[in-house]
N, C-alpha and C positions, 0 to 999 in steps of 0.2 A: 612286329613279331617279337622283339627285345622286348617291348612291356609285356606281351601276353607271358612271356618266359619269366619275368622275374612276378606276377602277380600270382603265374602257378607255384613257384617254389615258394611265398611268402603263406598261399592256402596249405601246404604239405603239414606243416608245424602244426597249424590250429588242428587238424583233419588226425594227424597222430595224436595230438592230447584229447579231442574225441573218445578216438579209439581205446586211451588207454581209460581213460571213465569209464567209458563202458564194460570195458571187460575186466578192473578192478573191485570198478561200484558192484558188479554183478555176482563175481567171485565172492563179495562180503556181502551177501543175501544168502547163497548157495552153496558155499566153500564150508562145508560142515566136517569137522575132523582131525581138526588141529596143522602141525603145522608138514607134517610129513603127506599129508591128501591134501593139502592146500599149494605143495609142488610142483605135488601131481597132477593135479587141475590146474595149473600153471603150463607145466611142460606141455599138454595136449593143446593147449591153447598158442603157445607162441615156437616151438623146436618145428622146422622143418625147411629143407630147402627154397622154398617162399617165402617163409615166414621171417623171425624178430631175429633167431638164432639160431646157432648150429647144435647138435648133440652135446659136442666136447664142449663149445662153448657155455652153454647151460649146466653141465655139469660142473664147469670149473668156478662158476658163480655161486652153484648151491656150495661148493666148498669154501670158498673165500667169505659166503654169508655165515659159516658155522665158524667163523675165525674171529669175528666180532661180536659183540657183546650184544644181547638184543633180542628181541622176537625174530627167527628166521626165514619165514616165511613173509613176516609184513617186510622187513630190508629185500627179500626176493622182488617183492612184487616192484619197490622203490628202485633197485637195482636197474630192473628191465624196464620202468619206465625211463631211468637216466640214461637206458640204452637206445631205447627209441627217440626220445623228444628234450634231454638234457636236462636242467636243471628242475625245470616247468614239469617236466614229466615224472623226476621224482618227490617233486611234492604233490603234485595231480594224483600219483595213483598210491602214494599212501595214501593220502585223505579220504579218496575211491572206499578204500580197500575196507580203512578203518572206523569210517563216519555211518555205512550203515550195520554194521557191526555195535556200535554205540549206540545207535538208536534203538536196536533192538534188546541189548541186554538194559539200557533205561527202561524199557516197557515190561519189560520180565521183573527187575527190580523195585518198580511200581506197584505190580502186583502180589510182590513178593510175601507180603508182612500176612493179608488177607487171604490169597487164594491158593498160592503155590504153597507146596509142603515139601520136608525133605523125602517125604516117599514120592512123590510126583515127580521131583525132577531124578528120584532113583527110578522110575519106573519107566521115563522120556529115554534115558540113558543106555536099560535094557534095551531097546531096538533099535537106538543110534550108534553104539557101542561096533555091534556086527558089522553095519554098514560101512562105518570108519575102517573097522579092517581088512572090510573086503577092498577101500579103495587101496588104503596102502599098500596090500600084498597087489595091488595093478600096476601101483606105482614101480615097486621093487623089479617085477619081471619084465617091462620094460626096460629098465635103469641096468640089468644085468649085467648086458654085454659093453654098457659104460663102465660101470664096475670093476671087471676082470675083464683087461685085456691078453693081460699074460700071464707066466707061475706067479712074478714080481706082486702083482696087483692081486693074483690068489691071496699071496701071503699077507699081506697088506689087510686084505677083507677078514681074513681070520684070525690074525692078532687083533683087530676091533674088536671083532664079538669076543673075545677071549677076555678082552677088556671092560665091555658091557656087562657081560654076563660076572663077573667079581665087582660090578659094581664102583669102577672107578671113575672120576666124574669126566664129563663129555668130555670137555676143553682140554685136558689131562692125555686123553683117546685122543683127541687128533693132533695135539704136539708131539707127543711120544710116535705116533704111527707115520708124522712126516716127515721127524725124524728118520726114522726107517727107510723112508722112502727114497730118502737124499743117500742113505748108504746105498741101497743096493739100487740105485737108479744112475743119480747124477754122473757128468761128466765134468767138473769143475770147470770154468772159463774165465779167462782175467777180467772179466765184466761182470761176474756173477755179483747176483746183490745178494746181503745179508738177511736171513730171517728176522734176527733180532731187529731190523731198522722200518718191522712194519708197527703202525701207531695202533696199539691193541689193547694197550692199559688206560683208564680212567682212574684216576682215584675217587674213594666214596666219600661221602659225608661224613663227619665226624662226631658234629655237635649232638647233644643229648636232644633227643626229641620227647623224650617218653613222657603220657600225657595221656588220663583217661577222657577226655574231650580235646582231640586235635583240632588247632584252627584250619584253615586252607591252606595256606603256606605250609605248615606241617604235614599235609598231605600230598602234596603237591613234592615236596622235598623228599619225602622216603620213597613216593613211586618214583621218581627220579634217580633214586640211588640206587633201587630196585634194578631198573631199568636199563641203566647204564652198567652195572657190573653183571647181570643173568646171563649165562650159557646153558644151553641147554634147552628142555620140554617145558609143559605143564607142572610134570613131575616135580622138577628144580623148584621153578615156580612155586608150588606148596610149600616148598622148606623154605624161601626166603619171605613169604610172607606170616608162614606161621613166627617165626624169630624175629620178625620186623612190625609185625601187624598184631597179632594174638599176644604176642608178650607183653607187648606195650600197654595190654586190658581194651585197648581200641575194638575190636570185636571176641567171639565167643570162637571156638573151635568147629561150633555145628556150623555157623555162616558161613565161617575159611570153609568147609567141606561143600556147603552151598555153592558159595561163590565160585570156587574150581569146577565143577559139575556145570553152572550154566555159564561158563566160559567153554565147556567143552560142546556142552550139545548146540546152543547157539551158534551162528552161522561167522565165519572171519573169526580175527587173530585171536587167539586162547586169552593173549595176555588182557583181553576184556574184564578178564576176570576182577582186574583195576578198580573198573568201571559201577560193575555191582558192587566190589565193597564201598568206594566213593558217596555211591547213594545212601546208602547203607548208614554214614558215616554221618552225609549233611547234604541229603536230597542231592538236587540235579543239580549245584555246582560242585559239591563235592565230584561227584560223577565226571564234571566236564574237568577239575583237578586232575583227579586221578591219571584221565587218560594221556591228559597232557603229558604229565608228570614221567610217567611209565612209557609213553612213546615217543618223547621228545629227543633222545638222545639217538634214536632209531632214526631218524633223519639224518644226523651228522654222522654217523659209521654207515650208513648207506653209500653216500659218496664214495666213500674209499672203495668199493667192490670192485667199482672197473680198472683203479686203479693196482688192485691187487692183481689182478688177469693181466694185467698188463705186465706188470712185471715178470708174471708167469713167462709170458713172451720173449722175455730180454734175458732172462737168467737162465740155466738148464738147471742150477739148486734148487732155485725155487720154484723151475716147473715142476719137478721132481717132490720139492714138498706139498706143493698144491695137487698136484694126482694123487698122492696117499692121502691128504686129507677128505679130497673127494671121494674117494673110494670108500674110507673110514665112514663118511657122514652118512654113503647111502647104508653101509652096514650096519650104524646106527638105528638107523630105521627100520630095519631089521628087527634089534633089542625090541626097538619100541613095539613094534608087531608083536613080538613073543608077548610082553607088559601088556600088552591089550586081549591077547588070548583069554588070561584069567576073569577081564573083565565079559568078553565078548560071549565066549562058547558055557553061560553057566546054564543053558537045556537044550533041549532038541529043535523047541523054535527057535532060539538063537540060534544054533547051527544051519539051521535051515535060511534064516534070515541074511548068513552071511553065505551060505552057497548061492541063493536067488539073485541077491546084489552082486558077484563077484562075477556071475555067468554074463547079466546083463551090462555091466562094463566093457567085457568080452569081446559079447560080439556087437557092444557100440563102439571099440575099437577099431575091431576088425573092419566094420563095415565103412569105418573114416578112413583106413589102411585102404582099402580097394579102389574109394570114391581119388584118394590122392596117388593111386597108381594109374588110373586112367586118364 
């Protein structure tokens, strides 16, 4: 009976990192929308009392992931695999997440020179664009009542947007809002830990790279540095590669517009984007650089997540800072909604486009909500 006991708990591990392929690798086939729909098709997938995690705890992870430098959603996914299966797990489902994401924008960047044009993937965009925001407004109205639990957490959500909306940068928004949060929340404890003592700074590169034919190494080094200091969207994203990528004479301006677009419409993490310029740059190893490059560091600020929640735990400061920032981040997504409006709603099939997706999210909600009430 002892061996059957110890030969199930030895299958549990393998059977979890399964699980987490699958429904990693799956999300990066299907996970179309960047990083705010890729949450969200996250949280329907693992939040509920079965399931991986709790509400609050899910939420305090999407915050503690917008505290670190990095792709958000791909550290999401790493995060929750280290929750389920440990170390194995958060490199299992980044890899999941990101490998066929890679694959697929190599084959978009293959055909890129001959058959794709920038009106094609304007025009792919046109009717992925809706769809993105139908999932994010799904996201958000779930996430609500995480959001605002009280006036505290009202206030909290609307100095973000106050913040969004004048355009001040992400990172900026949820220091300053958790700041806030530790005023008018915490109750000090002689055990409280300090903000200042979480490991959040990386320093960048320094050396001159600049170089109209980079070799790999120079590739490989700037998505890296990239990589490890981004906060933030896609958005961000554009500005660090135009000032990092485009100045350097390395590509042209119309690509960098390229390359963001099929990092957007393509399926998994934005920061793909990498990827296309890499090929771009020097075929499929450049490609397989880049990604490295750019999501390399996203592995080691993954670890810390649980260790941030954790803390949350032990201090009332900093769970008080961690609740504003999570509140802050879903608000951000929010901004990002608004940002997608301009692209999403420019005619009446777009509008239409994004009424028909947001109804049928709805009621494949719903109908998950009744199936898990019975």
């Amino acid at each position: 009976m002892s061996n059957a006991k110890n030969q199930k708990h030895e299958n549990v591990p393998r059977a979890n990192l399964i699980e987490l392929v699958r429904l990693f690798g799956w999300l990066g086939i299907i996970g179309i929308g960047g990083p705010a729909a890729h949450i969200a098709m996250m949280r329907r997938r693992v939040v509920g009392p079965d399931r991986w995690v709790s509400e609050d705890e899910f939420t305090q992870m999407v915050g503690a992931c917008a505290l670190v430098p990095g792709p958000n959603s791909t550290e999401m996914a790493m995060a929750l695999g280290a929750r389920r299966a440990g170390w194995r797990g958060l490199l299992l489902s980044g890899a999941a997440f990101i490998i066929p994401a890679f694959a697929i924008v190599c084959t978009v960047a293959f055909v890129y020179e001959d058959v794709l044009t920038s009106a094609l993937i304007a025009n792919i965009r046109r009717w992925l664009v809706p769809i993105v925001a139908a999932i994010v407004l799904d996201a958000l109205f779930k996430l609500r009542t995480t959001a605002i639990r009280d006036w505290r957490d009202g206030l909290v959500v609307a100095g973000a947007l106050i913040f969004a909306v004048l355009g001040v940068p992400e990172l900026l928004v949820l220091l300053v809002i958790g700041v806030l949060a530790i005023v008018l929340r915490a109750r000090p404890t002689p055990k409280t830990l300090s903000v200042a003592a979480m490991p959040l700074t990386l320093a960048g590169f320094t050396a001159q790279l600049a170089t109209v034919s980079p070799s790999l190494l120079k590739i490989f080094l700037v998505f890296l540095q990239i990589g490890s200091v981004i906060y933030g969207s896609g958005y961000v994203l554009l500005v660090f590669l135009d000032s990092e990528i485009v100045d350097r004479g390395w590509i042209s301006t119309e690509v960098l517009l390229d390359a963001i677009s099929v990092g957007q419409f393509t399926p998994g993490p934005v920061f793909t984007t990498a990827t296309f310029i890499g090929w771009h740059l020097s075929g499929f190893t450049g490609a397989v650089v880049a990604t490295l490059g750019i999501f390399g560091s996203s592995f080691v600020f993954a670890s810390f997540i649980s260790r941030v929640v954790s803390w949350a735990q032990k201090s009332s400061m900093f769970a008080a800072f961690l609740r504003g920032v999570s509140s802050a981040s879903i608000a951000l997504m929010a901004a990002v909604l608004w940002r997608l409006a301009d692209e999403a709603f420019v005619d009446i099939w777009a509008i239409a486009t994004f009424a028909v997706a947001f109804v049928i999210i709805r009621l494949r909600a719903n109908k998950s909500q009744r199936m898990t009430d019975v």
